[in-house]
C-alpha positions as CSV (number, residue, x, y, z in Angstrom):
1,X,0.0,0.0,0.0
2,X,2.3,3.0,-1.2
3,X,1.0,6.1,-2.9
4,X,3.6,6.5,-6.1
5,X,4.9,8.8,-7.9
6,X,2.5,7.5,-10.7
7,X,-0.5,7.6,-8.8
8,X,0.5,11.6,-7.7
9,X,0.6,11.8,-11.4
10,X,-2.9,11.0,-11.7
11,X,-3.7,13.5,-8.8
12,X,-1.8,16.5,-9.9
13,X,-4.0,15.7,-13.3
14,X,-7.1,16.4,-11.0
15,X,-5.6,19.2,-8.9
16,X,-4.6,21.2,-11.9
17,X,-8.2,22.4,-12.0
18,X,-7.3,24.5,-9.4
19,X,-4.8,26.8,-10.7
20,X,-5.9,30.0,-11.0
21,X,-7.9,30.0,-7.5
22,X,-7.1,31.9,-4.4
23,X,-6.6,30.8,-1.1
24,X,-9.5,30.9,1.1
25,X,-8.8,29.4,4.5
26,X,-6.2,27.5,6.1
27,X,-6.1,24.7,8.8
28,X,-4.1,22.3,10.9
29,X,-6.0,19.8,12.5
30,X,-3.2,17.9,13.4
31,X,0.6,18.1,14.0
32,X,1.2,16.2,10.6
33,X,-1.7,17.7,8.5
34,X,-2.8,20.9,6.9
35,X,-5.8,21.7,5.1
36,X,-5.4,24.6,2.0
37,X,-9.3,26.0,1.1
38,X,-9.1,26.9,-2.6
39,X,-12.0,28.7,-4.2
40,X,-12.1,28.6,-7.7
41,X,-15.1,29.8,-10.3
42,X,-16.6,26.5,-9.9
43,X,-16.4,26.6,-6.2
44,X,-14.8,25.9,-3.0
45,X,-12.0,22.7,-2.8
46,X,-10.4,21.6,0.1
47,X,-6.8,20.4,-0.5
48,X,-5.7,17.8,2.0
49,X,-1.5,17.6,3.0
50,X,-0.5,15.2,4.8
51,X,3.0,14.2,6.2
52,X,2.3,11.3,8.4
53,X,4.5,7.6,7.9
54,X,1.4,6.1,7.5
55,X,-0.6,7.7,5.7
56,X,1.4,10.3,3.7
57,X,-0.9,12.1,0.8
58,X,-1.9,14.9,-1.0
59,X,-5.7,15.4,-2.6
60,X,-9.0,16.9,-2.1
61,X,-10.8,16.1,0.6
62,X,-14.8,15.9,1.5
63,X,-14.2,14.7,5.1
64,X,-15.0,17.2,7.7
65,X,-12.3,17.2,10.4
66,X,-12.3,18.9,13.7
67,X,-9.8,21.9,14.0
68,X,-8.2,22.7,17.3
69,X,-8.9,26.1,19.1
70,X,-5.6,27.4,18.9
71,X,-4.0,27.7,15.4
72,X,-0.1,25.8,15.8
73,X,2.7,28.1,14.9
74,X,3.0,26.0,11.4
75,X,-0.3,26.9,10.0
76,X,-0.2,30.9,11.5
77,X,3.0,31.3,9.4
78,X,1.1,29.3,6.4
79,X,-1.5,31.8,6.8
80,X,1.0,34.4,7.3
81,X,2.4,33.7,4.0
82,X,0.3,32.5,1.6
83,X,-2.9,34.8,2.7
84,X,-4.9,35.8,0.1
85,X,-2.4,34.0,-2.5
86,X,-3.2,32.6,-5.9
87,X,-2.3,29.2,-7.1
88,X,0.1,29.5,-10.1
89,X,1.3,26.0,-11.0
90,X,1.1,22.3,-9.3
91,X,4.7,20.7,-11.0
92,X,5.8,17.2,-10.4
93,X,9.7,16.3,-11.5
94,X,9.3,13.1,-13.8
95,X,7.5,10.5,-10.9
96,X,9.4,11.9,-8.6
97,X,7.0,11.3,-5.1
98,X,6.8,15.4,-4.8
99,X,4.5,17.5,-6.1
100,X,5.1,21.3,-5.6
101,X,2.1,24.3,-5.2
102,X,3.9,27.5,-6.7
103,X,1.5,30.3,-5.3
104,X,1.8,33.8,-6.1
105,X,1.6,36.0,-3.2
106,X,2.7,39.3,-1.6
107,X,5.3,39.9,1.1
108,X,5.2,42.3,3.9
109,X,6.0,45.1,1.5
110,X,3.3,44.5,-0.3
111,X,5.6,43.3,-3.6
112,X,4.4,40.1,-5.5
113,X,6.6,36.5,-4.7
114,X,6.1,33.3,-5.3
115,X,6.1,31.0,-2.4
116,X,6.3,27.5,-2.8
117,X,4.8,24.2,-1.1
118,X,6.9,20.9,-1.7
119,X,4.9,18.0,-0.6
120,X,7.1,15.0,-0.7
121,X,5.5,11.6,0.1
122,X,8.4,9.3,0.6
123,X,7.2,7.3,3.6
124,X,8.5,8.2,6.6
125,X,10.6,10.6,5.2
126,X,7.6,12.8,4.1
127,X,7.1,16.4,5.0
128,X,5.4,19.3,4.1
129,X,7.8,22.5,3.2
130,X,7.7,26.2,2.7
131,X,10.3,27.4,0.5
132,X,10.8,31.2,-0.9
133,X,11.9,31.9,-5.0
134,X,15.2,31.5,-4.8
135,X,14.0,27.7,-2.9
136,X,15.6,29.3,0.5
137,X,13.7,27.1,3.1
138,X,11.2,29.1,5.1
139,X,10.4,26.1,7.6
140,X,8.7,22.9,7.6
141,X,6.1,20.9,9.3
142,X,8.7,18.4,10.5
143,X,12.5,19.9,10.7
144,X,15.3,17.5,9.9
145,X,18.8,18.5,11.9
146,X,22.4,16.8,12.2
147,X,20.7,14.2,14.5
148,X,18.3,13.2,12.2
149,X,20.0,12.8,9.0
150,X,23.7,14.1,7.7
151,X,22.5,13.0,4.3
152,X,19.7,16.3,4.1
153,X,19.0,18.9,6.6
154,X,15.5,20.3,6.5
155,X,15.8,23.6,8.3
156,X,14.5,27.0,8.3
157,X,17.1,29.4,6.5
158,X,18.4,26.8,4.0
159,X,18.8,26.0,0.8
160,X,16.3,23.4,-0.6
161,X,17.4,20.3,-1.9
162,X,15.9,18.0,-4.1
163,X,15.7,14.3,-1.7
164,X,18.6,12.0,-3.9
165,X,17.0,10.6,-7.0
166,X,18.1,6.8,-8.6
167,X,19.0,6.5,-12.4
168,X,15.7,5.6,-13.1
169,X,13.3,6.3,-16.3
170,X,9.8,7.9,-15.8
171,X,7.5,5.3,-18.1
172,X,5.3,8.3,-18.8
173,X,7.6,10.3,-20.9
174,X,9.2,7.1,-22.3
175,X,8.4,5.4,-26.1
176,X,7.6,1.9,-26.4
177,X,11.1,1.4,-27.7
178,X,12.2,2.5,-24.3
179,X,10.6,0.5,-22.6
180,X,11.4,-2.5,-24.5
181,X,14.8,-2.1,-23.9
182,X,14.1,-1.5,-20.0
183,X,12.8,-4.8,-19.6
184,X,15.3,-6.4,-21.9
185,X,17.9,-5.2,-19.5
186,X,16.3,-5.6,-16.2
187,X,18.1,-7.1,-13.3
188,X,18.3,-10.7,-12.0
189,X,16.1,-11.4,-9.0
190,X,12.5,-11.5,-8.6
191,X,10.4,-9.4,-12.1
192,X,8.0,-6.9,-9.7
193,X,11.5,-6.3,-7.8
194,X,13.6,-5.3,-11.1
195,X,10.9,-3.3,-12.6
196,X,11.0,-0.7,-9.2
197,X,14.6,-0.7,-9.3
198,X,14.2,0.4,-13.3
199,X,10.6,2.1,-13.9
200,X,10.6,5.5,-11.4
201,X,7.4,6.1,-9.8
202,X,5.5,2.6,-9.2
203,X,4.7,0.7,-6.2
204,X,4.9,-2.8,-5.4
205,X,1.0,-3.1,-5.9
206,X,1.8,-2.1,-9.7
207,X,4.7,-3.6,-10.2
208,X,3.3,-6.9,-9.4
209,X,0.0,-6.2,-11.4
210,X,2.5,-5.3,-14.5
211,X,4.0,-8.5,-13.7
212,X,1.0,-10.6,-12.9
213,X,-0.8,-9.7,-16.2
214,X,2.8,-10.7,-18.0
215,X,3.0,-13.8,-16.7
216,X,-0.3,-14.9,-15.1
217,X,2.1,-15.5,-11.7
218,X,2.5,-13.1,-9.0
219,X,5.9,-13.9,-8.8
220,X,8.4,-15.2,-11.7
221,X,11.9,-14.5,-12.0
222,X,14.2,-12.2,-14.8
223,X,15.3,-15.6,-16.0
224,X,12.1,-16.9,-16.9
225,X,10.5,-14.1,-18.9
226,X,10.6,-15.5,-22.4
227,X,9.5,-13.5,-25.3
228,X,5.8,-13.5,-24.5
229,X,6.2,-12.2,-21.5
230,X,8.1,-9.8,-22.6
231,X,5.7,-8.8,-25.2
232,X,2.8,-8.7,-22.6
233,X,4.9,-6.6,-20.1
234,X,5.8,-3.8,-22.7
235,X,2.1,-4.0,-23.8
236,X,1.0,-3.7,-19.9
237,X,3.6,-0.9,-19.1
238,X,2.6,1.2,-22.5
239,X,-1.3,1.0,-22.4
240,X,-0.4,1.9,-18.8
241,X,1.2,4.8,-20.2
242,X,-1.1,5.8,-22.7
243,X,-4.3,5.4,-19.8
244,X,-2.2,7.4,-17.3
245,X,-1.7,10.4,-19.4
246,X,-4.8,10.9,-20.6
247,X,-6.9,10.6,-18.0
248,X,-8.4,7.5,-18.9
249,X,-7.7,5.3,-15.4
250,X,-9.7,3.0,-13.4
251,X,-9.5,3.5,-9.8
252,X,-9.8,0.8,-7.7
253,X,-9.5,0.3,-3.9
254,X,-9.3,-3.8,-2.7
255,X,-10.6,-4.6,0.7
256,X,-10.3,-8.2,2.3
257,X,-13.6,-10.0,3.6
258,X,-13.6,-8.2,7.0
259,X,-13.8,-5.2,4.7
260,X,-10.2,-3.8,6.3
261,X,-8.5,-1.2,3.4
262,X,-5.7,-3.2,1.9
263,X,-4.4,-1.6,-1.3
264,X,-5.2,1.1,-4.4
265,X,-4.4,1.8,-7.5
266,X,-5.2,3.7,-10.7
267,X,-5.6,0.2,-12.7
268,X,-8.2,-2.6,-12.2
269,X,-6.1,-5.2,-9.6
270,X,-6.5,-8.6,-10.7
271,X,-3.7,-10.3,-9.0
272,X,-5.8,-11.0,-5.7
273,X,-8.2,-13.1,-7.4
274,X,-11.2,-14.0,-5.1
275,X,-9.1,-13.0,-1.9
276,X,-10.2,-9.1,-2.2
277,X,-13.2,-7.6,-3.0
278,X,-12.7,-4.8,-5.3
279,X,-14.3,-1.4,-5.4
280,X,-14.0,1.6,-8.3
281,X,-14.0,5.5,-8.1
282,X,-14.5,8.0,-10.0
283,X,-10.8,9.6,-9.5
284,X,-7.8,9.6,-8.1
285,X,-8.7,12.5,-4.9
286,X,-12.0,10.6,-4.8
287,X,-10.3,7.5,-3.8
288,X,-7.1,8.8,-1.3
289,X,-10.5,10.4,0.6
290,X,-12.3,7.2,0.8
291,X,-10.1,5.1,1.3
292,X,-7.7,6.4,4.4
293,X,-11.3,8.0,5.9
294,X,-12.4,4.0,5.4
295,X,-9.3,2.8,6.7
296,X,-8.5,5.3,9.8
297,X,-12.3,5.0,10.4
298,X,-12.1,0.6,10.9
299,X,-8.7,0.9,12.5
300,X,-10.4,3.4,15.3
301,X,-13.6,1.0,15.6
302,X,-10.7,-2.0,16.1
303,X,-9.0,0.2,18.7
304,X,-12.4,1.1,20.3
305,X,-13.7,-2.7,20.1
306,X,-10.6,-4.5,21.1
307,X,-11.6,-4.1,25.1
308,X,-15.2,-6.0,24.0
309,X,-13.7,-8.4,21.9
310,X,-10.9,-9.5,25.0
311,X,-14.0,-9.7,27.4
312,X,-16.5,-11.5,25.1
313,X,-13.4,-14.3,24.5
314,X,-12.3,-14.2,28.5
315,X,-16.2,-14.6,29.7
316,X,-16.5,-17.8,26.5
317,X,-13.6,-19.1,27.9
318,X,-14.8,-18.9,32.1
319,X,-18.1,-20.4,30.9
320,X,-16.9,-23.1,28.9
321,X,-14.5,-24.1,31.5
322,X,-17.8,-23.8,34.1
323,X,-19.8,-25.9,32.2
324,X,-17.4,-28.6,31.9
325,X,-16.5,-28.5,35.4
326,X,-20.6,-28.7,35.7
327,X,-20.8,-31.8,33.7
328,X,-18.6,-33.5,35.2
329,X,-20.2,-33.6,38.5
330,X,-22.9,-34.0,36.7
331,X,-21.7,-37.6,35.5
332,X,-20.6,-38.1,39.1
333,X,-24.3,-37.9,40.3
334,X,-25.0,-41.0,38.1
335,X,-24.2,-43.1,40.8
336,X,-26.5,-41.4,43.2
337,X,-29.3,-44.7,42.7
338,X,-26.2,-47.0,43.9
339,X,-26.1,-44.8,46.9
340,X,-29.9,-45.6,47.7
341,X,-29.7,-49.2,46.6
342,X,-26.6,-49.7,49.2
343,X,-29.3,-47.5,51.9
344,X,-32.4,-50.0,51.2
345,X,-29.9,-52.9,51.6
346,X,-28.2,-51.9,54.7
347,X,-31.6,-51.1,56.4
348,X,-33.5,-54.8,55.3
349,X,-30.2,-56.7,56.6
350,X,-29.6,-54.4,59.6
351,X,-29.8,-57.7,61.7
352,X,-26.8,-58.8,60.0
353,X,-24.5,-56.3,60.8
354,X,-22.6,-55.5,63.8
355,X,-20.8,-52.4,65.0
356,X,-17.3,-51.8,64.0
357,X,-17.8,-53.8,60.3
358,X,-15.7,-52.2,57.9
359,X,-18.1,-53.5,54.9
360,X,-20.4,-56.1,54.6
361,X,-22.0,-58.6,51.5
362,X,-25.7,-58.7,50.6
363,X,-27.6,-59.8,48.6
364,X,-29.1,-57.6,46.0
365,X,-32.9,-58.7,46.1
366,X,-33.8,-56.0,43.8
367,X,-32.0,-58.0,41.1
368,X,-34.0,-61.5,40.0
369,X,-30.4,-63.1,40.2
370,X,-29.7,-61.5,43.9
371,X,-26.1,-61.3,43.2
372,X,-23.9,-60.3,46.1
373,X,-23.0,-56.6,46.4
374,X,-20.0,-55.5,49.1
375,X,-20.8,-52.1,50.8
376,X,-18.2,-50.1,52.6
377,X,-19.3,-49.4,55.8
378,X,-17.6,-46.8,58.1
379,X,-17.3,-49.0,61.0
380,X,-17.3,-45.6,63.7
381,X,-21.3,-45.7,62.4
382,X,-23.8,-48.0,63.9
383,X,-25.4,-49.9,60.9
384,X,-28.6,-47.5,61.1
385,X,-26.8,-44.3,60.8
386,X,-24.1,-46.4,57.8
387,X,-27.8,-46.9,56.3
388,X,-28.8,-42.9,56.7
389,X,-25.5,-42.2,55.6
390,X,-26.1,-43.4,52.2
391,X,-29.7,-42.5,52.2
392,X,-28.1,-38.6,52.7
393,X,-25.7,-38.8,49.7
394,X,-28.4,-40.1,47.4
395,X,-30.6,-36.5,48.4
396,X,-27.2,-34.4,47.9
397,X,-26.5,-35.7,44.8
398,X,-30.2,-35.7,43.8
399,X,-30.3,-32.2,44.2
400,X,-27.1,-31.5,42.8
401,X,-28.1,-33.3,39.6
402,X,-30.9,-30.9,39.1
403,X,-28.9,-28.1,40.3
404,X,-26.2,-28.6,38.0
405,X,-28.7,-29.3,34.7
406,X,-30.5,-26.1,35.5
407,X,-26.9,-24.5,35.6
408,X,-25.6,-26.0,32.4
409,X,-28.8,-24.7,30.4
410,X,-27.9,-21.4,32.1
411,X,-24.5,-21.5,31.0
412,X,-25.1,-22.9,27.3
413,X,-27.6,-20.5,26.5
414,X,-25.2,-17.8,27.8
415,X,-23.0,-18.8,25.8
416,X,-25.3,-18.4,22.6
417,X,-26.0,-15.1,23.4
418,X,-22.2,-13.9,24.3
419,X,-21.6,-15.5,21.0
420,X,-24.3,-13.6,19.3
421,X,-23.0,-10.5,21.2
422,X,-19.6,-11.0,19.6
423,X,-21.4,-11.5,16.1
424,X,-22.8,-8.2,16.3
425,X,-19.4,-6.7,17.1
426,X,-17.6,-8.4,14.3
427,X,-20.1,-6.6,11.8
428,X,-20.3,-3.0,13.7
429,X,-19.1,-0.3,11.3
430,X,-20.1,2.9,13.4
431,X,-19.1,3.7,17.0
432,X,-22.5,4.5,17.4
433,X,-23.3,0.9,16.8
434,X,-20.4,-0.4,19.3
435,X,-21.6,2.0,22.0
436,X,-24.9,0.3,21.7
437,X,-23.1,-3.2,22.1
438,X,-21.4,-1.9,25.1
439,X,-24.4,-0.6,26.9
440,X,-26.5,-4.0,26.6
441,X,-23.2,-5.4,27.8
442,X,-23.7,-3.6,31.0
443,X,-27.7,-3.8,31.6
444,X,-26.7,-7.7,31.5
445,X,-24.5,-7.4,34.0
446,X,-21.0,-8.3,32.2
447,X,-19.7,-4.8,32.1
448,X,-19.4,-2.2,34.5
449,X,-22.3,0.6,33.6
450,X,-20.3,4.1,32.9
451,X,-22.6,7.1,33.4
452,X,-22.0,8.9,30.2
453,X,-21.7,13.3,30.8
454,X,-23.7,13.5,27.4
455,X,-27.2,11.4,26.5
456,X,-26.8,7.7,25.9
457,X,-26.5,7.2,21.8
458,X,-29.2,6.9,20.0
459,X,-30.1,3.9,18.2
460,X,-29.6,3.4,14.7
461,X,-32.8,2.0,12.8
462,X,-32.8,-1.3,11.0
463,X,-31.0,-1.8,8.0
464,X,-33.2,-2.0,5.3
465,X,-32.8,-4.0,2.1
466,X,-35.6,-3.7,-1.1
467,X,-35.9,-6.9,-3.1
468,X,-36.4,-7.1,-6.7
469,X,-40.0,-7.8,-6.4
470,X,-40.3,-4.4,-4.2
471,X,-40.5,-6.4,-0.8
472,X,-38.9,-3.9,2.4
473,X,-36.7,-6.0,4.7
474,X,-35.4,-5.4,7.9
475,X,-32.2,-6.5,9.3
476,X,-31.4,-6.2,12.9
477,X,-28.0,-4.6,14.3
478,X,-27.5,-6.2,18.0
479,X,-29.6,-8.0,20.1
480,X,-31.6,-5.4,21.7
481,X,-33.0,-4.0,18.1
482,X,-33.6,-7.8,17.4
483,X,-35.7,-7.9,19.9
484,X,-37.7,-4.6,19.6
485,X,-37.9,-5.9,15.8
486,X,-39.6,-8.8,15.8
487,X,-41.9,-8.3,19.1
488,X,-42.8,-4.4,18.5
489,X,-42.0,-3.5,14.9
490,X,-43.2,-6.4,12.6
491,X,-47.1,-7.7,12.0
492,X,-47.8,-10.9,12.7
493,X,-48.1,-11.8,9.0
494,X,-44.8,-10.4,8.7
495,X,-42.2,-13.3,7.8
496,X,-38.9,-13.5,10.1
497,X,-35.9,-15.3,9.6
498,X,-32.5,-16.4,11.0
499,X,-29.8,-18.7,10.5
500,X,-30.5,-22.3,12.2
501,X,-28.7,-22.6,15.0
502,X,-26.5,-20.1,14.0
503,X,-25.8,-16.2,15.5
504,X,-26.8,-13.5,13.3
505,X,-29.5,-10.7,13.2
506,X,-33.2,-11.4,12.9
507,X,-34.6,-10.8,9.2
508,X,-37.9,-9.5,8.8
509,X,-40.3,-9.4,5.5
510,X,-42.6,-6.2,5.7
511,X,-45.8,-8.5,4.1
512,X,-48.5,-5.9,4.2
513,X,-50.6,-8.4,4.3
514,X,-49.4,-9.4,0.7
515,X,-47.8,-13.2,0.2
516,X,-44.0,-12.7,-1.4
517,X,-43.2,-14.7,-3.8
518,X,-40.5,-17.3,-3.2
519,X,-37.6,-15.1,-4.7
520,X,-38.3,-12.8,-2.3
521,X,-38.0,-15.2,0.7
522,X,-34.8,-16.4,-0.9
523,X,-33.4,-12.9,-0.9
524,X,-34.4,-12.7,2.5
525,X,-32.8,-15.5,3.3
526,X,-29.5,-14.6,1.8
527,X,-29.5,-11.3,3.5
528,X,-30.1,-13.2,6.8
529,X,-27.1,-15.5,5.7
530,X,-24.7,-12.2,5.0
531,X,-25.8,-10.7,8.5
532,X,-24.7,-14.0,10.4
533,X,-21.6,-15.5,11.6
534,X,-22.1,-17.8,8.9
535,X,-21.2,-15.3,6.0
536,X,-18.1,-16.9,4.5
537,X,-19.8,-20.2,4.4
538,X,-20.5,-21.9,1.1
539,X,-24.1,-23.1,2.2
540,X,-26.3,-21.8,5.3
541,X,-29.3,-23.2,6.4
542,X,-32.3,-20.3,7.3
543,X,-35.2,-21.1,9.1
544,X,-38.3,-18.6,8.5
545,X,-42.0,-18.6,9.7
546,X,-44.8,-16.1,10.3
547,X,-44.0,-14.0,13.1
548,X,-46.8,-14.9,15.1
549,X,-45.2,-18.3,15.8
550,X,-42.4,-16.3,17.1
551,X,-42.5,-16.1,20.8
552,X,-39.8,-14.9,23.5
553,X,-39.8,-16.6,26.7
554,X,-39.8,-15.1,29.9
555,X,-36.1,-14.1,31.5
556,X,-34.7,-14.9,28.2
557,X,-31.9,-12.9,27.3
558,X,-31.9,-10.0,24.6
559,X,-32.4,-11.6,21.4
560,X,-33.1,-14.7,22.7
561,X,-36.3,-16.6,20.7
562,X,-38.6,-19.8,20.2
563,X,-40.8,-20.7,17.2
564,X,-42.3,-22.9,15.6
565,X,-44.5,-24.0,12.3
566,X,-41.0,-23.2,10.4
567,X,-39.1,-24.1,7.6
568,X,-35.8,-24.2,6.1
569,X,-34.0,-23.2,3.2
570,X,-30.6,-23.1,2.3
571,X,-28.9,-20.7,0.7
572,X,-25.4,-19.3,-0.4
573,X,-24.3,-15.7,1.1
574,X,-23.9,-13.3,-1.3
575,X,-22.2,-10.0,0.4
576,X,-22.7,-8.1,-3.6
577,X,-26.4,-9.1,-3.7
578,X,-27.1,-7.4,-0.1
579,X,-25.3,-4.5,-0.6
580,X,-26.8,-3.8,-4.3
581,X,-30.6,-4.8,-2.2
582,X,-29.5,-2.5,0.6
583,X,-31.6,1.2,0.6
């Protein structure tokens, strides 16, 4: 995941609409970021710089961001020196990872100079830096001493120098004949390796799509491209050229199946096969906005999550282990009708047996074949109390048997709802929605209840899904909406599904009194499958039924349902057929 020189290409295209417009406003809402408000004749654009080692970028932005009271001493003198300025020119040396905002201004003296910002995404290296005309160094938004690096100093007062660049050709301003010779010359070692040390400007992402369309292998050596492959790379890296330059990309952003940001690019991405799920923008600013908003968005709910996720597995783990420590004594209470066998025994043959007997045989009369049983007696005991003894283990472990199966429902049925719990969390994608998690956490007890300074959140609705044939459904978010769902909100005529035996949301048909077709409940059920824990599976079973035979028992927990008069279809989650059914 690296944004190129290539792929700043493709944004300087975009941002090149923007020369000619003045400066409007300037932020810093954070110590690596500023935030340059240009307003051109076609309105006002928001150009995002940022400097962080994770996320280093340049574009326009749509995301509002929160701005601190105080104005840091970076942006004042931004403010201070390009107020009121007018962007002349946005250049970009070859595919050089730099791309530098001339803006026309005026000095303290009220004469015209150009003032310069060099925004150079190199990793951790970038920064963001103010230079005069003569590229003197006016500051920076991180400074770069002796300590830092002796290889360039980035300090107010000095000269500006260009970060070192390899012998490397730009594939943009090279012919096919170039090109050709490029790859006829490239080093030994891996392909997607030799083409970045040779082509300037691409990433590893592109390099190993050049190289993947070449060879239909992510991976293949110099010393196995044949002529073939050497025909398909120059044809790759040409039409990449040609597309590149005039404007004619595809922007696509790949996502795995917990739909965490993995990579970009300005070409489709084909290498990942079925391993990704793809998505396509309409340009290159577009995409930089969506996808470090989507990314720095999931990686926040992860962060805000991970405290839930550790208590949901600790609390599966404590009642797992309780249960088995329950059945266990469980299986020892078997042998509670021994104990009041050996009891009736003792007390018919109480005649027979004297004081001090450490055990004694009898016959077992209960038996047609009376075979002989030896009982263990404790010979401090008189034979009557050996007798009550027995007769007193049999009731403890009587109770303890229905004790202990009452506690083993308790804990198995806790453990479908923690599990349902943590299926809600795994599919959360607001903090709104995890907030909501967290209190029903705490009304049942497994959390400690934090009195929030503000209201509680408010609850999201349903989310709601249109079928083909112009049925609304309704897909629950936790437990709690569940609940309210399919006891408040639907008819009884209403159909509701879920996965069998399986932790997901509840799934209801809005009928209005109309029958839906079987596509419809087919739909249904595939949305159902999507919003389970059962969404990467190749087949799920879905049971459905009118919601009148839907019935929650008393003391049940949230989400937490009987029914009956239902049936079962099976179905195949399709993630692209809920979200294209999705309102």
């Amino acid at each position: 995941m690296a944004l190129d020189g290539a792929f700043l290409f493709a944004v300087r295209q975009e941002l090149s609409n923007l020369i000619g417009g003045r400066i409007d406003k300037i932020y810093q809402p954070s110590r690596e970021e500023i935030i340059i408000a240009i307003r051109t004749k076609q309105g006002l654009s928001r150009v995002l710089m940022s400097s962080s080692a994770s996320s280093a970028r340049v574009h326009v932005t749509e995301a509002q961001v929160e701005n601190p009271m105080t104005p840091p001493m970076f942006c004042m003198l931004l403010r201070k020196k390009l107020g009121g300025g007018r962007l002349a020119a946005i250049r970009q040396d070859g595919l050089e990872r730099i791309l530098y905002f001339d803006f026309e201004c005026t000095n303290e003296l009220g004469d015209p100079v150009t003032i310069t910002i060099a925004c150079e995404i190199m990793g951790k290296y970038s920064n963001i830096i103010i230079m005069d005309q003569d590229k003197k160094i006016i500051d920076s938004i991180k400074r770069v001493n002796e300590d830092m690096s002796r290889a360039r100093l980035v300090l107010p007062g000095i000269m500006y120098e260009n970060p070192p660049r390899g012998n490397r050709i730009a594939f943009t301003e090279a012919d096919d004949v170039l090109i050709r010779s490029t790859v006829e010359t490239l080093c030994d070692g891996a392909l997607s390796k030799s083409l970045i040390s040779s082509f300037e400007g691409i990433s590893p992402v592109l390099a190993r799509e050049w190289t993947y369309y070449a060879s239909r292998s992510n991976e293949i050596q110099v010393s196995d491209v044949d002529k073939t492959i050497e025909d398909r790379l120059v044809f790759i890296i040409s039409r990449t050229r040609d597309e590149l330059k005039c404007g004619n990309c595809n922007f696509t952003v790949v996502s795995d199946k917990d739909n965490m940001m993995k990579d970009f690019s300005f070409i489709r991405l084909s290498q990942y096969g079925s391993l990704m799920t793809t998505k396509e923008l309409d340009s290159a600013c577009s995409l930089l906005d969506y996808f470090y908003s989507q990314r720095d968005r999931m990686s926040r709910l992860k962060q805000r999550a991970n405290d839930l996720f550790r208590l949901l597995v600790s609390t599966t783990e404590r009642i797992t282990k309780r249960t088995a420590n329950q059945r266990e004594e469980l299986a020892a209470c078997a042998k509670k009708d021994e104990m009041k066998l050996k009891g009736d025994l003792i007390s018919a043959n109480i005649y027979r047996i004297n004081q001090g007997d450490s055990s004694v045989v009898l016959e077992n009369f209960y038996d047609e074949k009376c075979p002989e049983i030896k009982i263990q007696l404790d010979k401090r005991l008189t034979p009557a109390k050996n007798a009550q003894k027995y007769y007193s283990e049999y009731r403890k472990a009587l109770t303890a048997e229905k004790k202990l199966t009452e506690q083993i429902e308790y804990g198995e049925n806790e453990l479908i709802y923690i599990e349902s719990v943590f299926d809600s969390l795994t599919r959360a994608d607001t903090e709104n929605e995890i907030n909501e998690l967290r209190l029903e956490l705490a009304e049942q007890g497994y959390i400690r209840a934090v009195r929030l300074k503000n209201k509680p959140p408010k609850s999201l609705p349903p989310i709601e899904y249109i079928t083909d044939d112009g049925f609304l459904i309704l897909s629950g978010r936790n437990n709690k909406q569940n609940d309210k769902l399919t006891t408040k909100t639907a008819s009884k005529n209403d159909i509701w599904l879920h996965t069998h035996n399986i932790a997901g949301s509840h799934i209801i048909i809005v009928t209005d009194g109309e029958t839906p077709p079987e596509s419809t409940i087919e739909q249904a059920a595939v949305i159902a499958a999507v919003n389970s824990k059962a969404r990467d599976s190749s087949q799920v079973p879905v049971d459905y039924c009118k919601v009148k035979f839907v019935k929650k028992p008393n003391g049940a927990k949230p989400g937490m349902v009987i029914f009956t008069n239902n049936k079962t279809l099976y179905v195949k989650p399709d993630k692209e057929l809920a979200e294209r059914l999705k309102k």
